[in-house]
N, C-alpha and C positions, 0 to 999 in steps of 0.2 A: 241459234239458241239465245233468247235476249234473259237480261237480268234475271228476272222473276223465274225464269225456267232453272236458270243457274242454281239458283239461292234452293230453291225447290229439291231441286237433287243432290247439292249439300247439305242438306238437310236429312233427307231421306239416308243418307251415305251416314252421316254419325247419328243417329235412330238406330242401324245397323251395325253401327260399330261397339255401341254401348250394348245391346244386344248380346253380343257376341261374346262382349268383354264381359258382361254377368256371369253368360255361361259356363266361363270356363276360369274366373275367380272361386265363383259363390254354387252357382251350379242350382239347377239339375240341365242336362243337356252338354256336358265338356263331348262325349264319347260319341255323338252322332244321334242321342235319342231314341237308341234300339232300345225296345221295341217303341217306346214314347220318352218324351223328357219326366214324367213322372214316375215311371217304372225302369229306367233308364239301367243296363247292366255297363258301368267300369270296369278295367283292366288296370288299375292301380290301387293303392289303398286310400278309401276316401280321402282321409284325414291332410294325406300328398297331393292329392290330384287337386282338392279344395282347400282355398287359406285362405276364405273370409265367411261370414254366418255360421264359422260351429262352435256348438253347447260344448265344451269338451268334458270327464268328470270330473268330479272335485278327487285333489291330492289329497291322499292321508297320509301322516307322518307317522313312523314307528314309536310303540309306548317303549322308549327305554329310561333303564333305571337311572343313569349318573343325565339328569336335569342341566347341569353345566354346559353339558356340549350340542353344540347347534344339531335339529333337527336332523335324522340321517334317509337316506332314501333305501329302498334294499337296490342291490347292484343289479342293474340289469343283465353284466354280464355274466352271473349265475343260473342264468336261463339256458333252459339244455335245448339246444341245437342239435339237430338231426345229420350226419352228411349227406352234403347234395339238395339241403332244404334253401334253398335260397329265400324263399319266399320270408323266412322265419328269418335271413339274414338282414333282411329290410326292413321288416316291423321291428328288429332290436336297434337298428341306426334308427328309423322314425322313434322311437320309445325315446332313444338316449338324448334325438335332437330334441326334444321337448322337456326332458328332464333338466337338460341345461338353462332349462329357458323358463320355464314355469316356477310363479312363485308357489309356494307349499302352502296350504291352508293347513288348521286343526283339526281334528277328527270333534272334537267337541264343538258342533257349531251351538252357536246360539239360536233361538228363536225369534229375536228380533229380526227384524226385515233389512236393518243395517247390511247384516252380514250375507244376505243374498242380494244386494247394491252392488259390497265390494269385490263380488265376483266376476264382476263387470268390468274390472279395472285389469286382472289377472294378464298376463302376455298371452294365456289361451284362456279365454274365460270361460266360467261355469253357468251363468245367466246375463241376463239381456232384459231389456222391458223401454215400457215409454210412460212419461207421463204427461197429461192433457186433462183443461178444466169444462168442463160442461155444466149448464143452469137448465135446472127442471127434474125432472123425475128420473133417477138415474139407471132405473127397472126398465127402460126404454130401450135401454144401450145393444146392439150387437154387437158382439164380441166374437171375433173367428183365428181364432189359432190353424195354422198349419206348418208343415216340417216332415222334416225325410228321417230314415234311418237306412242303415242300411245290413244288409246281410251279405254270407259267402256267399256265391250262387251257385246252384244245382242244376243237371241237365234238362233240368224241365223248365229252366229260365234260357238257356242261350237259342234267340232267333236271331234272322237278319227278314229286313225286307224284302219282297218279293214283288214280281210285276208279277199282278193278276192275269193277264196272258199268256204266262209261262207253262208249258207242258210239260208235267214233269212225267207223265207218263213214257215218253219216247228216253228216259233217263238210263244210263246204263243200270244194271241191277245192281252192282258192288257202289254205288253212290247212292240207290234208294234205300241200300243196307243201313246206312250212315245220316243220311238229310231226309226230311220228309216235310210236309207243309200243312198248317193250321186250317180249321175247317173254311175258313175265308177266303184259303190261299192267299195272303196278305204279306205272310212270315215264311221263310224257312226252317225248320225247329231240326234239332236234334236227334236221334234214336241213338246212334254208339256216339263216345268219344272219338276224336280223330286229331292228327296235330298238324304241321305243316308239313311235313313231308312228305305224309300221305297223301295231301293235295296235290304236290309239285310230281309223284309218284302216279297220282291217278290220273291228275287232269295230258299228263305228258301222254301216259299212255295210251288213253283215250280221245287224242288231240282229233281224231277224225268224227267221234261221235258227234250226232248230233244232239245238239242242243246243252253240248259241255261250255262252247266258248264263252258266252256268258257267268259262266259258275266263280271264274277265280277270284275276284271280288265278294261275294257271301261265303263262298269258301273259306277262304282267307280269315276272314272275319271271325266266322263260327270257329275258325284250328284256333282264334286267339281266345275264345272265350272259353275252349275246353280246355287249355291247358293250363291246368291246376298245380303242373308239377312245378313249375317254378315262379309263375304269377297268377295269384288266385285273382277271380275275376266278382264281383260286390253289384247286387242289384238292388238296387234303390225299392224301400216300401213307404210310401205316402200315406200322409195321416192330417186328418182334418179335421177337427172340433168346434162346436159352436157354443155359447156361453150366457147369459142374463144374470143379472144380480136378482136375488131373490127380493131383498128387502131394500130400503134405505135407510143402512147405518152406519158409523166409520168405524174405522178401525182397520185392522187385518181381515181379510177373507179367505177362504181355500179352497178355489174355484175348482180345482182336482188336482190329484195326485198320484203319480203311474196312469198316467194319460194314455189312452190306449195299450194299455200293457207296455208301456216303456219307462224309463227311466223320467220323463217330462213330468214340470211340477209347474201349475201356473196357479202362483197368487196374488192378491189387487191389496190395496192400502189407500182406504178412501177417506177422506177431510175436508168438513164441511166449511167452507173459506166464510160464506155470508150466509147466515143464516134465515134473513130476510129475503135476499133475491136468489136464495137454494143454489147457490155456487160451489161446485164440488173443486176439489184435487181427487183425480185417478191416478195411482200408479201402477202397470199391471205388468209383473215381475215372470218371466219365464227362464225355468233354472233345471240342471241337467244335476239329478239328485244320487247319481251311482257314485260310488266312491272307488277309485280303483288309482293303485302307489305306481303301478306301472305307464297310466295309460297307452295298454293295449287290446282293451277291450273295442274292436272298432265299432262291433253294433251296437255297443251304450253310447256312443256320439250323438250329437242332435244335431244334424244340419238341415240349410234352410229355414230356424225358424223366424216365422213373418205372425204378427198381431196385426187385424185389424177391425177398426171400431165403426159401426157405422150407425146413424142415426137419420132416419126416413121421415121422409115430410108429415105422417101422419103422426109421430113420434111426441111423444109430450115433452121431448128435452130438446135441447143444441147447444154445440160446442159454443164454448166461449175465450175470448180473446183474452190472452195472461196477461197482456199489457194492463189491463182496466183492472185486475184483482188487486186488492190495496191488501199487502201483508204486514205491514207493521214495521216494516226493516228498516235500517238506516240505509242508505245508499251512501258511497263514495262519489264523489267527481267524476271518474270515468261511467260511473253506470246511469247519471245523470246525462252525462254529455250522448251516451247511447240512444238514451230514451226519445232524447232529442229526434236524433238523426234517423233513428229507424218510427217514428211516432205512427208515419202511415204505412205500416208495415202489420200486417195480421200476425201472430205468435200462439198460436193453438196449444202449445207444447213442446216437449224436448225427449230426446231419446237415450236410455242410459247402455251404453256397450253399442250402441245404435243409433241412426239419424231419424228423424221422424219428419214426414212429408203427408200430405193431406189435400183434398180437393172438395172445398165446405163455399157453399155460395153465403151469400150475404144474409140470409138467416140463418147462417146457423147450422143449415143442413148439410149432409153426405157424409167423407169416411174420411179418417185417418190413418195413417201406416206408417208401419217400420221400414226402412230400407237400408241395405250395409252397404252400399253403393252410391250415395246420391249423387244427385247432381243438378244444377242450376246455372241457367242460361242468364247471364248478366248483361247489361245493357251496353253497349260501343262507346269507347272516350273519343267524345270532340274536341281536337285539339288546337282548331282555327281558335284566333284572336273574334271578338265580339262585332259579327256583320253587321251591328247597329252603329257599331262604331268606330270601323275601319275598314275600307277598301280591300282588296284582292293583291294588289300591289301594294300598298302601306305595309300591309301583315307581313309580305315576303319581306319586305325591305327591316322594319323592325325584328325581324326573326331569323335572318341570313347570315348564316358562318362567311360566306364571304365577305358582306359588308361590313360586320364589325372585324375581321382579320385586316392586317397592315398592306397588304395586298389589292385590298380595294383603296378610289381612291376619293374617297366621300369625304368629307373632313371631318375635324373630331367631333364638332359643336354639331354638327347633321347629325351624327349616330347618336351622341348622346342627349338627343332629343327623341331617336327614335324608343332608346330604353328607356327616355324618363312619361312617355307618353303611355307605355308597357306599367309600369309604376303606377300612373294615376288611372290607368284604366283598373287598376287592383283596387285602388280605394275607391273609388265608384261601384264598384262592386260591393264594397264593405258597408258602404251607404244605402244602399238599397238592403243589404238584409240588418241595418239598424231598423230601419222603414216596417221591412216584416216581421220584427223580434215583436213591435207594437199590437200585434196583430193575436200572436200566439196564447194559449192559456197560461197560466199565472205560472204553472206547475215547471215551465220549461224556463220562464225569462232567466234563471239565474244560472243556468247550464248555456243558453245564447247568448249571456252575458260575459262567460270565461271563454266561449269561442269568440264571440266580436274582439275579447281585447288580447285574443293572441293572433287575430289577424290583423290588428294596429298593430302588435310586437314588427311581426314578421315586414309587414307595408315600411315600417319606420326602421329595419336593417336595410330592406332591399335600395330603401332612399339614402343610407347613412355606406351602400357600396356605391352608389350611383356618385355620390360626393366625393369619391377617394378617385374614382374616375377619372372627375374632375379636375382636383386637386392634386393629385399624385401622378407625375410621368410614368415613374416607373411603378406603379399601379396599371396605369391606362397602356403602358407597352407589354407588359405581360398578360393583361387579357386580351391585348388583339394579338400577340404572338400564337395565345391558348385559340383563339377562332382560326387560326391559320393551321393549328396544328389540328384540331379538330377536321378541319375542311378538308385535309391532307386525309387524313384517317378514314374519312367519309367516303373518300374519291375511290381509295383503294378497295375499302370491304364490298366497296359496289362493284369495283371489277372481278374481287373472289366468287361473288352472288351474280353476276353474268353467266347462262349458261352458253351464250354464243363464245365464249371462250371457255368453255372448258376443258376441251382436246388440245386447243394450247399451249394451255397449262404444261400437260403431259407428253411427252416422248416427242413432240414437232419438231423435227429438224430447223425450219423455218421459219421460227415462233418469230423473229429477228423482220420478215417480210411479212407478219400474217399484221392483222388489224389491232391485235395486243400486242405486238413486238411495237409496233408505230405508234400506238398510246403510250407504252412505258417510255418511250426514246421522247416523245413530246413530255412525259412531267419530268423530264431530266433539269427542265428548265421551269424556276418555282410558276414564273407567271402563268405558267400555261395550268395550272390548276382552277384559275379562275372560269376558262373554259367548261370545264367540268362541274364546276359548283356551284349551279343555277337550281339544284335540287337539294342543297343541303341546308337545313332551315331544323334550328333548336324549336323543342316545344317550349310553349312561355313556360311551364313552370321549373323546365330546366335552365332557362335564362333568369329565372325569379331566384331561384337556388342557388346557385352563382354569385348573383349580385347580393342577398343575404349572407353567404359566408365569408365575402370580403372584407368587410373588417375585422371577419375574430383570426381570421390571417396573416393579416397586415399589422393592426394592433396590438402589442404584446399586453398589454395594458387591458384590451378592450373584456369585460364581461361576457361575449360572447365566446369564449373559451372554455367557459364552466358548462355549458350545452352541450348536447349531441345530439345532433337533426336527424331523424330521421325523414327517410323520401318513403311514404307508406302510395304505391302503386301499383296497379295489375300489372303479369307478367308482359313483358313486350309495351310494356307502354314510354320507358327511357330511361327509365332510374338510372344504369350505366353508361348512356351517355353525360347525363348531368355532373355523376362525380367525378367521368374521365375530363370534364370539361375543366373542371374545378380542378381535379388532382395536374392538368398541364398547367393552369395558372399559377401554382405551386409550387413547379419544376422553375418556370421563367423566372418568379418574384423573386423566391429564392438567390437565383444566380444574378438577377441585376443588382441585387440588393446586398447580400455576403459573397459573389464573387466566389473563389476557388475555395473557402469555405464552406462552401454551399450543397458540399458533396456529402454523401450518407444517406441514411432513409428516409427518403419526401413521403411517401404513401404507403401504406400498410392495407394488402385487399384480404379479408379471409372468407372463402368460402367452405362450405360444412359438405359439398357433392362433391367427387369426383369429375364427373361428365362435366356441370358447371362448373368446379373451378378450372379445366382445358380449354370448356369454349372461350371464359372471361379471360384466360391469361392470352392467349388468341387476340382478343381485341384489344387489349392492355399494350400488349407486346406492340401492334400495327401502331399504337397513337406515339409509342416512346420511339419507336423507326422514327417517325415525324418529328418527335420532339429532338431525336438528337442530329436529322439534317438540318434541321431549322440551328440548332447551337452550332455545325461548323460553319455553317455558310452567312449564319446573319451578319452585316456588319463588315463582310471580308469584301475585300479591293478583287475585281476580276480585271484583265487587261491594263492596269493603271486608271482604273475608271473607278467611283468609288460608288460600290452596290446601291440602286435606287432606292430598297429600303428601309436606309440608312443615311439618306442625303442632307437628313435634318441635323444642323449640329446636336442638339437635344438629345439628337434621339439613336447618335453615331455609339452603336454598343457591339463590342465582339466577344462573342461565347467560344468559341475556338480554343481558347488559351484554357478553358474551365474546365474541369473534370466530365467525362464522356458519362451520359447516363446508363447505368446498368439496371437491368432488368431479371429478377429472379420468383421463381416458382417451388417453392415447399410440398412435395405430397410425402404425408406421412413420416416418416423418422430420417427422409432424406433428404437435401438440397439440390436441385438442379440450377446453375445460375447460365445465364445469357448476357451478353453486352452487347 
């Protein structure tokens, strides 16, 4: 299978995965699609089985007399329960868990269009909408609403599939009492209820009949659909609408209301932006208008609903691009510097409670839509140095944890040529998009103008760390200490992520002779690291990051203290190594610098996830192992011979004597700490 075939069928693999994962978010389609995804019958309660695209209805709050006291809900748990209704047990935990969660609206709404916006914001909201601007006749427009509801289901709803070649004639009779099949023979349908034990009951006893073996599977199925006594079973009814504006005029409109006999209210809010080139604003609001204190009305829910708008080549309108409508506003700095950066980028619209995605050719034409799901394929970071202007071997060598660690043994004025060369390839950079600022409309130079000169900021740190380098031993010996400890860190999480040893790892008597016992027993000895680390190579902009926050570290003086950088990067792209890289040069500086004072809290990591903050403390944890073999051994006499590392008077330092680095993990109101 070469490349292209590969990429091919990863592809097709997440097509199918996103698929799948609609399904059974947003739905219709979680249950298997009996009898279709649009008529689809559930065995949970929608509202559970679906948490994303539902209308839910709007909360009303009780009229009481004493004003003072906050809003009250009536108690759910006044609600009479039947014994033995479980079913009823579940709708009063689904009711209470949303009761906890939902903010309360007024029973007094307004008629402004505000108030059906901010129900979009709600933790279950009441409407959804998009808005998008279009130039020309706006009487053009299609407009297609659709959405689900759903009801209890009745025995005249539960099928399963059937293979058309199935005889059910040769069926025993106490089974055609019970199952019979639709005039297509397509379905299995219904006639009595039955539950599961009747199945396990019939199918046993008639384990020799023919043409039973096949049944337990739609059997199955159909006992789960009829059993209402303790999970009532919800079958999906679709509903589809289509819409034109009659006239062209703004304001409010009320495209309908009790949309097919439901609770669905969809209205538009049109503004005419130019009058001369007929530039509208559309906003088309769809909002679930039942009111209910409890929500437990399940079949006043609106799920699934989707807007979409489409304009046909023969159409006298087309969308138009919100970048180009001039509204009159101030802008801030950041939305200048935006405008900038996304300038060739098309912007149809935005989605309120909703994402809005679209597929409109270069006039203008086709449709846009809502989606509660999106998603967007973004383009691969290249992380090589510039092949105009640097070799295959240059890039490694300027970008090598081992080379710049104390371990290699290149000299100083070689490395720090290869990072000042890293440096100037940045401002060469900067120079060319001076070049292109010349070039752009008027509209953007003063927004390229505060990016150009925070990337002189930044060029003129990375050169003012490159000097302290220079200048500072113990500067220049805690970043190559930090490359060593880095390289160490790198060496190991690759032998965790080896699956030739992953057995092992685990229960090997032998681990001691296997190919991993023989690699741990070789880094017992530091040099043998360098073996290993022919593949561990910083991205420049985690080298660039680095060499810019060396001075506001070293500096107690320096301005750059008053900052907080952030590293803004896609997931997986290095951010964590960059500041692990940073927070060891901080362990090192520290202790060449204050010595046994140097002990307390050097880094502070917080993460907001669970799961992320175990994996990060995981890689945090491996680099401080590093940092603190690297403090007992640097500098220490083996055999009366005095460590190579350390051979330079200069550079003769022992961390032994200094306080051992500890290592600690916070989840929630507890402390776990590690040394």
């Amino acid at each position: 299978m070469n490349k292209t075939d590969i990429i091919k069928e990863c592809l097709e693999a997440r097509k199918t995965i996103i698929t799948k994962l609609k399904m059974q978010l947003e739905g219709p389609g979680a249950d298997g699609s009996i009898p279709n995804a649009e008529h689809e019958i559930i065995t949970d309660i929608p509202s559970r089985r679906y948490s994303c695209g539902i209308l839910y209805p709007q909360r009303v709050t009780l009229e009481t007399e004493d004003t003072d006291d906050e809003d009250k809900v009536l108690d759910e748990g006044n609600l009479p329960v039947t014994d033995g209704d479980e079913a009823s047990v579940a709708e009063r935990e689904e009711t209470r868990k949303l009761d906890s969660n939902v903010k309360i609206v007024g029973d007094n709404k307004s008629e402004d269009e505000d108030d059906t916006i901010n129900l979009t914001n709600q933790w279950c909201p009441s409407s959804m909408g998009i808005t998008f601007f279009v130039t020309g006749d706006i009487r053009s427009l299609h407009i297609r609403l659709t959405f689900g509801t759903y009801r209890v289901s009745g025995l005249e709803d539960y099928c399963y599939p059937c293979d058309v070649s199935f005889d059910y004639d040769i069926l025993p009779s106490d089974i055609k009492n019970h199952i019979g099949l639709t005039e297509d023979k397509r379905f299995f349908i219904v006639k009595e209820p039955f539950d599961e034990k009747w199945v396990r009951n019939t199918l046993n006893v008639k384990e020799a009949s023919p043409g039973t073996c096949n049944l337990w599977i739609p059997l199955m199925a159909l006992a789960q659909q009829c059993n209402n006594t303790y999970h009532k079973s919800y079958v999906r009814i679709p509903h589809a609408l289509d819409f034109q504006f009659e006239n062209r005029e703004e304001g409010f409109i009320d495209l309908g209301d009790s949309l097919d006999d439901t609770d669905c209210h969809l209205t538009a809010f049109c503004k005419l932006m130019d009058e001369d080139k007929q530039i509208w604003s559309i906003t088309l609001m769809v909002s679930n208008e039942f009111k209910d204190y409890k929500l437990k009305e399940y079949e006043k829910f609106i799920f699934q609903p989707h807007l979409k708008v489409t304009i046909d080549e023969q159409d006298d309108a087309r969308f138009f691009d919100r970048n180009q409508v001039k509204n009159g506003f101030s802008i801030d700095d950041e939305e200048e510097r935006l405008d900038l950066l996304y300038r060739n980028q098309k912007n149809y619209g935005s989605g309120l409670g909703t994402s809005l995605q679209w597929d409109i050719d270069e006039n203008g034409k086709g449709h846009l839509f809502n989606d509660f799901l999106p998603q967007k394929e973004l383009p691969g970071m290249d992380f090589r140095l510039p092949t105009d202007e640097f070799t295959k071997e240059e890039s490694e060598q300027i970008l090598s944890m081992k080379v710049h660690s104390d371990l290699d043994g290149t000299s100083k004025e070689k490395k720090l040529a290869y990072l000042s060369r890293l440096v100037d390839s940045y401002r060469r950079w900067i120079a060319d998009l001076e070049i292109k600022e010349k070039k752009l409309p008027d509209k953007y130079h003063r927004a390229a103008s505060m990016n150009l000169a925070d990337c002189k900021e930044a060029a003129g740190r990375m050169a003012d760390g490159l000097d302290l380098l220079r200048d500072n031993e113990q500067v220049y010996t805690a970043f190559s200490l930090a490359n060593r400890a880095m390289l160490m860190q790198r060496v190991h999480l690759g032998i965790i992520a080896d699956e030739k040893y992953g057995k092992e790892r685990y229960g090997n008597e032998d681990v001691q002779e296997s190919p991993l016992g023989q690699m741990l027993t070789d880094l017992n000895e530091i040099e043998n690291y360098c073996k290993y680390g022919d593949t561990c190579f910083w991205r420049p902009f985690q080298l660039a990051f680095i060499l810019m926050s060396l001075k506001g570290i070293v500096d107690e003086d320096s301005t750059d203290r008053e900052l907080v950088d952030l590293i803004w990067f896609p997931t997986g792209g290095g951010k964590t190594e960059a500041y692990l890289g940073l927070s060891a040069f901080v362990i090192f500086y520290r202790r060449l610098v204050y010595g046994k004072k140097a002990g307390g809290t050097n880094i502070i990591m917080r993460y907001t996830l669970r799961l992320l903050t175990s994996q990060q403390f995981s890689r945090a944890a491996t680099l401080i192992c590093a940092c603190e073999i690297i403090r007992k051994t640097y500098g220490v006499k083996e055999s009366g011979k005095q460590n190579r590392y350390s051979k330079k008077k200069k550079r003769k330092v022992r961390f032994s004597g200094m306080s051992r680095l500890p290592l600690a993990c916070g989840l929630g109101t507890t402390i776990h700490q590690t040394h």
